[in-house]
N, C-alpha and C positions, 0 to 999 in steps of 0.2 A: 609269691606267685602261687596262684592255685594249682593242687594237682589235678582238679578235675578240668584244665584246657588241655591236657596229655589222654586223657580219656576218651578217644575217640576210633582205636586203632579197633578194626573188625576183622576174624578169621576169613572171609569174604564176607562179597556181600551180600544183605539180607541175614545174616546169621546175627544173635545176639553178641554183647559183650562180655568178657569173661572173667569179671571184676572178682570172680569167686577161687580162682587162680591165683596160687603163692607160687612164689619164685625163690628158691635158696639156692643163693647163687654160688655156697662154698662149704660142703663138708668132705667130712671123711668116712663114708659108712662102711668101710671095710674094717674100722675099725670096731663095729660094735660086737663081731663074734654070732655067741648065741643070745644076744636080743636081738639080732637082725628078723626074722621073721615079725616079731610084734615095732621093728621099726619098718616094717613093709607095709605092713597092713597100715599104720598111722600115715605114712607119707599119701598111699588111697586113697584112705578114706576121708582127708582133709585136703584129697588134691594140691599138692607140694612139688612141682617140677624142681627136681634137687641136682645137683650139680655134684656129680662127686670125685673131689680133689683125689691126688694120689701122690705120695710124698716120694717114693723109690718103684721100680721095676714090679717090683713084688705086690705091693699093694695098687698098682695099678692091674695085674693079674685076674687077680682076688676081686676087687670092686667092679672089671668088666663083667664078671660070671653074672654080678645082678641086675644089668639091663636086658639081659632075656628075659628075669623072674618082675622086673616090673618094667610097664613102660613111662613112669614120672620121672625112671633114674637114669639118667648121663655119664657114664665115665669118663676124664680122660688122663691122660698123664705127664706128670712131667719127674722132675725130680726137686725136691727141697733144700733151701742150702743148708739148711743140718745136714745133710746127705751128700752134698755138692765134692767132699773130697775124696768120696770112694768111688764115685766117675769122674770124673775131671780128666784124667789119662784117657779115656777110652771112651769121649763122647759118641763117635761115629758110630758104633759098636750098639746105639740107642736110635741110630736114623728109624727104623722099621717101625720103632712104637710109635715117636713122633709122628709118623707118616700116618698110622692106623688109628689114632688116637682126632676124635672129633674138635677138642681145642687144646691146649696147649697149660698145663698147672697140676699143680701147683708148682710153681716158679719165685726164683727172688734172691733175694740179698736180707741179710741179719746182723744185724752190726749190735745187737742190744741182745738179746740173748745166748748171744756165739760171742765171748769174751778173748777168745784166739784169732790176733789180728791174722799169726799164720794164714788162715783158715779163710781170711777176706779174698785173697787170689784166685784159688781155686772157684769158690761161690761165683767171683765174677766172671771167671772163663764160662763155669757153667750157665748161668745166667744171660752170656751175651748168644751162644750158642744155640739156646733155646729160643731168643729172640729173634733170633736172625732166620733160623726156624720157620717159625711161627709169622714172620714177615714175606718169608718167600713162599708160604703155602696159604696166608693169607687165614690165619685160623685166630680167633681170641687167645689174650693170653691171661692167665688168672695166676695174680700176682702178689707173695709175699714181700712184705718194704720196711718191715720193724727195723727202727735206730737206723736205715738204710736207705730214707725217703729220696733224698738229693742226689745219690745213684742210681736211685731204678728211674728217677724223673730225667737223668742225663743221658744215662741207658736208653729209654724211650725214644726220646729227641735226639740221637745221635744215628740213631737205627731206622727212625721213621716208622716206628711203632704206635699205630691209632686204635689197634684192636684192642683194647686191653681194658681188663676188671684191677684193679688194689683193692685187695682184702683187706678187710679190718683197716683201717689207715689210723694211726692212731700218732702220727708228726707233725711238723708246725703245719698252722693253716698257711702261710706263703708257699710253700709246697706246693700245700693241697690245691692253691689257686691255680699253679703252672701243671701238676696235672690234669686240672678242668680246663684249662686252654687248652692242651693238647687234646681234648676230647676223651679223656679217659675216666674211666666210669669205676666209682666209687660203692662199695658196700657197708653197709650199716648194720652190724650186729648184735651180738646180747651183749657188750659191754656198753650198749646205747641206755639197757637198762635203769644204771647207777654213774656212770663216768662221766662228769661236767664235760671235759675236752672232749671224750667221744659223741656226746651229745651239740658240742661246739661244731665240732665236724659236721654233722647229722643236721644243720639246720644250714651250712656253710656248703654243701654240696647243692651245683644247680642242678632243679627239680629235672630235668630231663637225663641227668647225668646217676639220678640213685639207683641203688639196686639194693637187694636184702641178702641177709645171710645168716647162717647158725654155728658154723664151725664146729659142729657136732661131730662126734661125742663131747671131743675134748675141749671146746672153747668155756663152756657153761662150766663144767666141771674144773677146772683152773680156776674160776674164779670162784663160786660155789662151792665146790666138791662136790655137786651132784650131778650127772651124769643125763647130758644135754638131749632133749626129744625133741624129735622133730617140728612136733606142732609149737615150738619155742619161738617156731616163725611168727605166728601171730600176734606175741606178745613183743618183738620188736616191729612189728608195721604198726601197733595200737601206738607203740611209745613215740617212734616217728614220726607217727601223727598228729599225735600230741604238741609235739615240738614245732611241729610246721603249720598247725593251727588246722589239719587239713581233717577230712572224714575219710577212717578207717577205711571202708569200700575203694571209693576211690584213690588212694595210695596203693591198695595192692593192684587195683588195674592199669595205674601209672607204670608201677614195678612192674609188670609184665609187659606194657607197652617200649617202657623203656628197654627191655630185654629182648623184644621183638625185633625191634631197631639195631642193637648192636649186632643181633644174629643174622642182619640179613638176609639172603637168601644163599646159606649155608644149607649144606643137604640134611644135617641132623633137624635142620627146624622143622621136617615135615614130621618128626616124632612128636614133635609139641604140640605141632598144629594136631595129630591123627590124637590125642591122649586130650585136649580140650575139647575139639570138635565131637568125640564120643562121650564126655562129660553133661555136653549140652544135648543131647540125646538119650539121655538117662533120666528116671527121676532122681530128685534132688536128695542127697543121703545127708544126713544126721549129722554134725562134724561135732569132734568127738572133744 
């Protein structure tokens, strides 16, 4: 299926399209410290609406301070089930961020990285909690699923959870199919790079269900050891595209159409919409 029959979605009407619009729909940029300024300027000047994840309390803190300092960046928060056992007692005690927080992630279950079955209970208390969250406020949920896919896809469906991103998805494709049933919207990142499976995925997701992402800093650097940039976005919608036989342009306006779509008419999309629409009334800068 082509991407460019998704190609059609307009800020209103009469306004052009805004195929020149990336979408990273999962990092971390609290985590980059002092390169965060030269990761500001990059997300700018290549027009990158970034999503950025928050694994605990603290780093949701931290990452909200830089949606005043840019308007391409989103925070919101959840907690990571690496983290799931140091709240797990005391989820309530987190209602307020949940509440202030625009969607709902990073969230999930780890069964492949987290070697302490201990440590599975906990993650699912937290994980359903967030869920159920995120169901009754009606927010997206941006969702970790490593070695864990068969639970967050039961978790979903048990919950009636439709809002929801799977990061990285990196588990069997029968899985992957019964999460595209239920409507939930998959990411394709920099391990689409070099990983057959992940690129198995990346051609196995329906075109109306993809979305991008970089998992920056640390996704690129895990595998590389270099230390993931933003503009990394581009070189997974090139690869993407590759895979789906589709043209670069229109993939990234797909991906942004398809992210329009799941955001509904959520109050944060008028930041998207005010951060494109002033794009398009700019001349055209340089990408870098």
């Amino acid at each position: 299926m082509s991407a460019g029959r998704y190609c059609k979605w307009q800020l209103c009407s009469g306004q052009p399209r805004t195929e020149d619009v990336f979408i990273d729909a999962h990092a971390h940029l609290d985590k980059y410290d002092s390169d965060l300024p030269a990761i500001i300027d990059e997300i700018e000047a290549n027009e990158i609406f970034t999503l950025s994840v928050s694994m605990d309390v603290e780093s949701y803190v931290k990452s909200k301070k830089l949606d005043s300092k840019c308007k391409w960046i989103l925070s919101t928060f959840g907690i990571h089930p690496w983290n799931a056992p140091t709240v797990h007692k005391k989820l309530q005690s987190l209602d307020a961020l949940i509440a202030d927080s625009p969607m709902i992630g990073e969230i999930g279950l780890d069964y492949h990285f987290v070697k302490e079955p201990e440590q599975y209970g906990p993650q699912q208390d937290v994980f359903e909690y967030f869920v159920r969250k995120g169901v009754s406020q009606n927010k997206i949920l941006n969702i970790h699923s490593t070695g864990a896919e068969a639970d967050v896809d039961s978790v979903l469906g048990n919950l009636n959870a439709r809002r929801a991103i799977v990061h990285w998805y990196s588990g069997p494709l029968d899985i992957l199919k019964k999460l595209n049933d239920k409507g939930v919207y998959i990411t394709v990142g920099v391990e689409v790079l070099t990983n057959p499976h992940t690129q198995a995925v990346a051609k196995a997701v329906p075109a109306g269900l993809l979305l991008t992402e970089t998992d920056n800093p640390g996704g690129y650097r895990w595998l590389t050891g270099t230390v993931g940039m933003p503009l990394l976005i581009k070189s997974v919608v090139e690869k993407l595209s590759e895979l789906r036989g589709w043209n670069p342009d229109q993939t990234r306006e797909m991906i942004f159409e398809n992210f329009l779509r799941l955001a509904g008419a959520d109050e944060w999309v008028q930041r998207l919409r005010g951060v494109a629409l002033n794009r398009l009334a700019k001349p055209t800068a340089t990408p870098q």
